[in-house]
C-alpha positions in Angstrom: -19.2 -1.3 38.3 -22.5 -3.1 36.9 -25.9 -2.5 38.5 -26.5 -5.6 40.7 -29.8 -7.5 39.2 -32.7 -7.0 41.2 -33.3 -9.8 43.7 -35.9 -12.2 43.4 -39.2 -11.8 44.8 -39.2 -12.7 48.7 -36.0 -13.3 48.7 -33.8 -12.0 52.1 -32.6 -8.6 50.2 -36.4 -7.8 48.2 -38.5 -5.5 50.4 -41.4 -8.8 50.8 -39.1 -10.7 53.3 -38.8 -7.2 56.2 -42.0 -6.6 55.7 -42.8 -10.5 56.7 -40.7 -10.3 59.2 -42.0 -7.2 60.7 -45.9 -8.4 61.1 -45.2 -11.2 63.4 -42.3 -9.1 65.6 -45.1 -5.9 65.8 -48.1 -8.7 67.0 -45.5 -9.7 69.9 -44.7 -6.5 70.5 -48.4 -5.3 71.0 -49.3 -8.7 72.9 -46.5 -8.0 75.3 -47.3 -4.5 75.4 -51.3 -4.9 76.0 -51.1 -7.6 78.2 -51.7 -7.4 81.9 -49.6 -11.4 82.4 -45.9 -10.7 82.0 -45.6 -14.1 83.1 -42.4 -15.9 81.6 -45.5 -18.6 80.2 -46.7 -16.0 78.6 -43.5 -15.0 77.3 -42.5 -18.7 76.3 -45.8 -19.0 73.9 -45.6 -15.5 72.6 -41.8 -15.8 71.8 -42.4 -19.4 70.5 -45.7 -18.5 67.5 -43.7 -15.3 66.7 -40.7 -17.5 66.4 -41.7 -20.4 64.4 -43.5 -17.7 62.3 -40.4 -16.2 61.4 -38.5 -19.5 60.7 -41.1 -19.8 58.2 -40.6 -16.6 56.3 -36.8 -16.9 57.0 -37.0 -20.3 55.2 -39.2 -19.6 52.3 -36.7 -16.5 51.8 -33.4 -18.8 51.9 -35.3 -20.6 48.7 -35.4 -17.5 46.9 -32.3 -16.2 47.8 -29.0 -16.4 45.7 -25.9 -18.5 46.7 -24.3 -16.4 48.4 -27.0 -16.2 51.1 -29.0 -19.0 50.8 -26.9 -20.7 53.2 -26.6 -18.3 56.4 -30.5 -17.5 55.6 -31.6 -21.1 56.1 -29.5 -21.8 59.4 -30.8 -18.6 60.4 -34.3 -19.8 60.2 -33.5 -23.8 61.0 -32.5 -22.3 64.5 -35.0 -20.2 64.7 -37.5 -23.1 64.0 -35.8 -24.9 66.6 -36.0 -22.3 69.5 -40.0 -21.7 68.9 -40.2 -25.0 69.0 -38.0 -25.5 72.3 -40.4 -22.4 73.9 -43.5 -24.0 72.8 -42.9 -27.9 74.0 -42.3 -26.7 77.3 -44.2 -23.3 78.0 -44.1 -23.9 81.6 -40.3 -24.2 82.0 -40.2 -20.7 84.1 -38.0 -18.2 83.9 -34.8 -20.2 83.6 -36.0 -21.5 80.7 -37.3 -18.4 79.2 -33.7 -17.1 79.2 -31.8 -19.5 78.0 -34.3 -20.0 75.1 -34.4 -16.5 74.3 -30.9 -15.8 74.8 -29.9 -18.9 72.8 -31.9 -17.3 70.1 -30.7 -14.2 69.9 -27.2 -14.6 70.1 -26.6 -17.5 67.2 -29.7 -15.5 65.6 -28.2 -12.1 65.6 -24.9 -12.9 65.0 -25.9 -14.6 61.9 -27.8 -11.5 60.5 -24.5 -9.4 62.1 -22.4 -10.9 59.8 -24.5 -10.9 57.0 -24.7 -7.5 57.5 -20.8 -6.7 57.8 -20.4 -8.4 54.4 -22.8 -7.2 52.0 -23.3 -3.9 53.9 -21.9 -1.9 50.7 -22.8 -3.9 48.1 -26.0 -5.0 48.9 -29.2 -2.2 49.6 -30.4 -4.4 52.5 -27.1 -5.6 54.2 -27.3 -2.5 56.7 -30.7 -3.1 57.3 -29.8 -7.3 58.5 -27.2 -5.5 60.5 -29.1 -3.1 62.2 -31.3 -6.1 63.1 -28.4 -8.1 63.8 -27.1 -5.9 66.7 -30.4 -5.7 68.3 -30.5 -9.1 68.1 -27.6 -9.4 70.1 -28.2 -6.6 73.1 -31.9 -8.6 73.2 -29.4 -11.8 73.9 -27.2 -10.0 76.5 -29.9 -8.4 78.3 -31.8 -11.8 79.3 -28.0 -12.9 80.3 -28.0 -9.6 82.8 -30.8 -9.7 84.3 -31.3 -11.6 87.6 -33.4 -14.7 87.5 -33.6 -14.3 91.4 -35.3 -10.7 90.8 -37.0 -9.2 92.9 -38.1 -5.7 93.8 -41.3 -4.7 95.7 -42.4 -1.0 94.8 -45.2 1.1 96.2 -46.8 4.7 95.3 -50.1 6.7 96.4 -51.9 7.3 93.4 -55.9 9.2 93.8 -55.4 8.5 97.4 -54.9 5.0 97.4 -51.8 3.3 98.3 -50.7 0.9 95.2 -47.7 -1.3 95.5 -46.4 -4.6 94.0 -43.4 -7.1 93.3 -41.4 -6.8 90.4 -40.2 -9.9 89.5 -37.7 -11.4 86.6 -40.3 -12.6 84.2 -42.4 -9.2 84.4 -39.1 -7.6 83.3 -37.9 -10.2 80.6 -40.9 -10.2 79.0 -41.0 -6.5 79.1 -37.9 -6.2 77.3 -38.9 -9.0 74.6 -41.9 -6.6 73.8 -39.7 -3.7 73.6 -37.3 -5.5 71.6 -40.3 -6.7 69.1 -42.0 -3.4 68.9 -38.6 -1.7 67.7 -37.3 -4.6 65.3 -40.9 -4.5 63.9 -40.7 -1.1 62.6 -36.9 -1.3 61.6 -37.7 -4.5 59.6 -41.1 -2.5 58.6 -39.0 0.8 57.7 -36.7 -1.3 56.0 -39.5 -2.6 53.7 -40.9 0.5 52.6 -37.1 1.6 51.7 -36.6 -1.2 49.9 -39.2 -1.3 47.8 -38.7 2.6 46.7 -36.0 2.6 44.9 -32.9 3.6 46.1 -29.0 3.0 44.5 -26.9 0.0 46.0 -23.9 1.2 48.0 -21.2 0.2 46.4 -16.9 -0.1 46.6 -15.3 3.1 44.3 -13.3 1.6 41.5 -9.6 2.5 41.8 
């Protein structure tokens, strides 16, 4: 079987596009992680930049990408486009409205990148890579869809002598998970990257 050519220059399957994708999920990540507002208008601007951020790169690599991508790419990053946008027109839509932007996202998102990565996962170098990201995606989707919007849950603990206690409430947990999420993609997509651009041979069928 003939060596695939290599792929062009930011394009979905060259080591530039993770490594794009990677900076703006690890600056969510860290914001989330930092920050002492889990508020879900915090969460709503911070998913919104890092989103329309990575509708850019998702675009800009759909351009470069061959035919046989270009397509899924660019509705991959048309949606994402439109659900920063969504999170950013109305950052003070509350918690409902976190989740069912988020959610939206991730599901269509991640099943995109799922499938991409169930069909070029051995004969492409980066297609277990999109569907590592791909199933995150997706268990990023289903956990805003499990957790209660009505939540919750005061806690209290001594700590030095002093009594601490608090309410945990949806958004504080959402957001929580949208940073976790973030942080881990970031470093997949940044692992991926740095594997990529190594060289490394392209899994392929074994001729009968």
């Amino acid at each position: 079987m003939p060596a695939e050519a290599s792929p062009a220059l930011g394009a979905p399957d060259n080591w530039l596009a993770p490594l794009a994708r990677a900076l703006p999920a690890l600056v969510l990540g860290l914001l989330v992680t930092f920050s002492q507002d889990h508020s879900a208008l915090l969460g709503l601007i911070a998913f919104g930049v890092f989103a329309v951020v990575t509708a850019a790169v998702l675009i800009a690599s759909a351009v470069r990408a061959d035919a046989a991508l270009r397509g899924s790419v660019l509705l991959q990053g048309i949606f994402t486009a439109i659900a920063g946008a969504a999170a950013l027109v109305l950052p003070g839509g509350g918690v409902g409205y976190l989740v069912y932007v988020v959610s939206g996202w991730a599901i269509v998102a991640g099943a995109i990148e799922t499938v991409n990565g169930i069909r070029f996962r051995k004969v492409r170098a980066a297609g277990r890579d999109w569907l590592l990201t791909g199933v995150l995606t997706l268990l990023l989707g289903l956990a805003y869809l499990l957790v209660p919007q009505g939540l919750a849950e005061s806690y209290g603990f001594e700590e030095k002598g002093q009594e601490v206690s608090g309410v945990i409430t949806a958004d504080i947990v959402l957001v929580g998970i949208l940073g976790a999420w973030a942080v881990i993609v970031g470093v997949q997509l940044a692992i991926a990257a740095i594997t990529l651009r190594s060289p490394r041979p392209v899994p392929s069928e074994v001729a009968p």
